[in-house]
N, C-alpha and C positions, 0 to 999 in steps of 0.2 A: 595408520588411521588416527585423525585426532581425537584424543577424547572428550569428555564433557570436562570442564576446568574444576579441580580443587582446591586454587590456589589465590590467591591474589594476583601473583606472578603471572598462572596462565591464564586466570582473566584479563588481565591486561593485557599478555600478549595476543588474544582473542580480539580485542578490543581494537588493535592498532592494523588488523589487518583491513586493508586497505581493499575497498569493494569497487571502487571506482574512480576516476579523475578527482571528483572531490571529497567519497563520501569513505569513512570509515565505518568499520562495523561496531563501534562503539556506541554511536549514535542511534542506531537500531533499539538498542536492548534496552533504551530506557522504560519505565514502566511507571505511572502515577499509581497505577494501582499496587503494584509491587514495592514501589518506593512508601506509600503511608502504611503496609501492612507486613511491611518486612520479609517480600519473599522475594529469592533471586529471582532473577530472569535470565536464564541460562541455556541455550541451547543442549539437549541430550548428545544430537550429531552433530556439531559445528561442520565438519566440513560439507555435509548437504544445505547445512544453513547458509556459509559461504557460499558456494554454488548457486544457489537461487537468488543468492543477496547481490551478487555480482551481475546476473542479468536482469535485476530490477532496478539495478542504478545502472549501469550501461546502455541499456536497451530502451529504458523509460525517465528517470529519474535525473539522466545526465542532458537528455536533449531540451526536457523542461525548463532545466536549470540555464541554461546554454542560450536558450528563448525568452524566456518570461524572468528573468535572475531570479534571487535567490530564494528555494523554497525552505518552507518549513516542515519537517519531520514531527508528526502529532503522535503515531504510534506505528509501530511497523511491527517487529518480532515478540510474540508471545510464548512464553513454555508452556508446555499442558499444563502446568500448575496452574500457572498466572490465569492463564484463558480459562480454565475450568473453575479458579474463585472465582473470576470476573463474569461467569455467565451462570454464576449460582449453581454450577455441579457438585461442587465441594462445598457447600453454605446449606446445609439442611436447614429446612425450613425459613431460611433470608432469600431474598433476592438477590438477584447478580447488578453487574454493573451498566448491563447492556450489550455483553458480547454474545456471539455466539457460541453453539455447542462446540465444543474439542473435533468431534468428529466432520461437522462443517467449517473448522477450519484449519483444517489438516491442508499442507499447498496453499494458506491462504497466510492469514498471520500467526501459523504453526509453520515456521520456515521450514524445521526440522521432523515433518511429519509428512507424507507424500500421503495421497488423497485416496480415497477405495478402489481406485481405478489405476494406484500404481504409478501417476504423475505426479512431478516438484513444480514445486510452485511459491510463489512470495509475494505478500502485503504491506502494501503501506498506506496508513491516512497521513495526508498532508494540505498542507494550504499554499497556494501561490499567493503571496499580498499583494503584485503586481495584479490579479484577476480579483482577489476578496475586495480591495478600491471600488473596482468596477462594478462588481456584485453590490457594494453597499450603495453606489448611487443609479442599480436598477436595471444593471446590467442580465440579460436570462442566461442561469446556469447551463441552460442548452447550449451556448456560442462556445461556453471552454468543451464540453462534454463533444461537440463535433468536432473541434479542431482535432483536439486528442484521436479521435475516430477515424479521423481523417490522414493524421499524420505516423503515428502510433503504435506499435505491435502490444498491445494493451490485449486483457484477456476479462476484465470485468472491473468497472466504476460505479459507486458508490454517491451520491452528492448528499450531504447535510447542509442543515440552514444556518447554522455559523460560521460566518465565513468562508461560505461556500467552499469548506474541507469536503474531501471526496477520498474513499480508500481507490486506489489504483493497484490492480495488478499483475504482476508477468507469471506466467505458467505456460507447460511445456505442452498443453493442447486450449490453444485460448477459446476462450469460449463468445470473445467479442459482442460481451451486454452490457447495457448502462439501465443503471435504476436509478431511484431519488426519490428522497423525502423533502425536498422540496418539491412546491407545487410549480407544474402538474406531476403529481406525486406519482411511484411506480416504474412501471420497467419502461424507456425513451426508445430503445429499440435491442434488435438481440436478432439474429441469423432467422431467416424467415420471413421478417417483418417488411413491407414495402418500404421502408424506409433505410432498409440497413444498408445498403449498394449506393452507388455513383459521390458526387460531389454536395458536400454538404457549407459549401464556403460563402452564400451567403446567411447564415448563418453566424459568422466570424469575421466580417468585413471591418478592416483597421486591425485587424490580429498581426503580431509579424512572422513575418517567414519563420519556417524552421530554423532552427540554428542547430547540425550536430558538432559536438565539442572535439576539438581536437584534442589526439591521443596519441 
């Protein structure tokens, strides 16, 4: 079993393993908010963190890339530490940063925490600038949020109104919903709703084909 790193050394070798065609797992751990207040960001389980990291770039993150070129990684893996400063659990009496509780996001951007129900899972926010272009002259968040839907084993999407970043992510029972704080703000569809089934492609007309990457 791997352990959680002591080392420089085993951080870095944490660091170079290799999650997918393009992505390493270094890139993951970065943290603004870890980075201005001095707290690692370090995985407890690495190798569950691994595991879920690998079909979130595989599954998700590599066909994106492969399609729309190259995205940008905004935040993706959190340690309980990090996510609990950043959602104010640990900051008595301050605010957080805007994240969520630890325990919402356990499977989510707590790579290394499976969720109450005992499923892995993993997050990422990211931007495609191939689509944030499109969004900035007026394009609707809804055209990428259906493609994605359409093409996708995605398990919940997220959309904000800067550059149209959206958290995307894989888990081991998806739950297949999109929300957004962009308007029209809230949940766009989720199992149930008349709109979640068939083809959603005019919607995304001039989108291009999928592209899976060769492995």
């Amino acid at each position: 079993m791997m352990k959680r790193p002591q080392s420089v050394t085993a951080l870095d070798d944490l660091g170079r393993v290799r999650l997918s065609q393009s992505f390493f797992m270094r890139e993951f751990l970065y943290s603004e908010v870890a980075n201005l207040h001095g707290m690692p960001n370090i995985p407890d389980d690495p190798e569950l963190a691994i595991m879920v990291g690998k079909r979130l770039c595989e599954d998700i993150l590599e066909p994106l890339q492969a399609t729309f070129g190259k995205i940008w990684i905004r935040s993706a893996f959190r340690s309980c530490d990090v996510n609990g400063f950043c959602s104010g659990q640990q900051r008595a009496g301050k605010k957080g940063y805007g994240c969520a509780s630890n325990e919402a996001n356990f499977a989510r951007h707590i790579w290394d925490r499976r969720d109450a129900d005992g499923f892995a899972g993993a997050m990422a926010c990211i931007v495609i600038p191939w689509f944030a272009d499109k969004f900035e002259n007026g394009t609707d968040w809804r055209a990428l949020a259906w493609w994605i839907h359409d093409h996708l084993p995605y398990s919940t999407m997220y959309f904000f109104p800067r550059m149209a970043a959206f958290n995307i992510s894989w888990h081991e029972r998806p739950k297949k919903r999109i929300d957004s704080y962009i308007a029209p703000k809230g949940c766009l569809t989720k199992p149930g709703m008349p709109n979640h089934e068939g083809d959603h492609s005019e919607w995304y007309l001039g989108f291009p084909e999928l592209v899976q990457p060769q492995t």
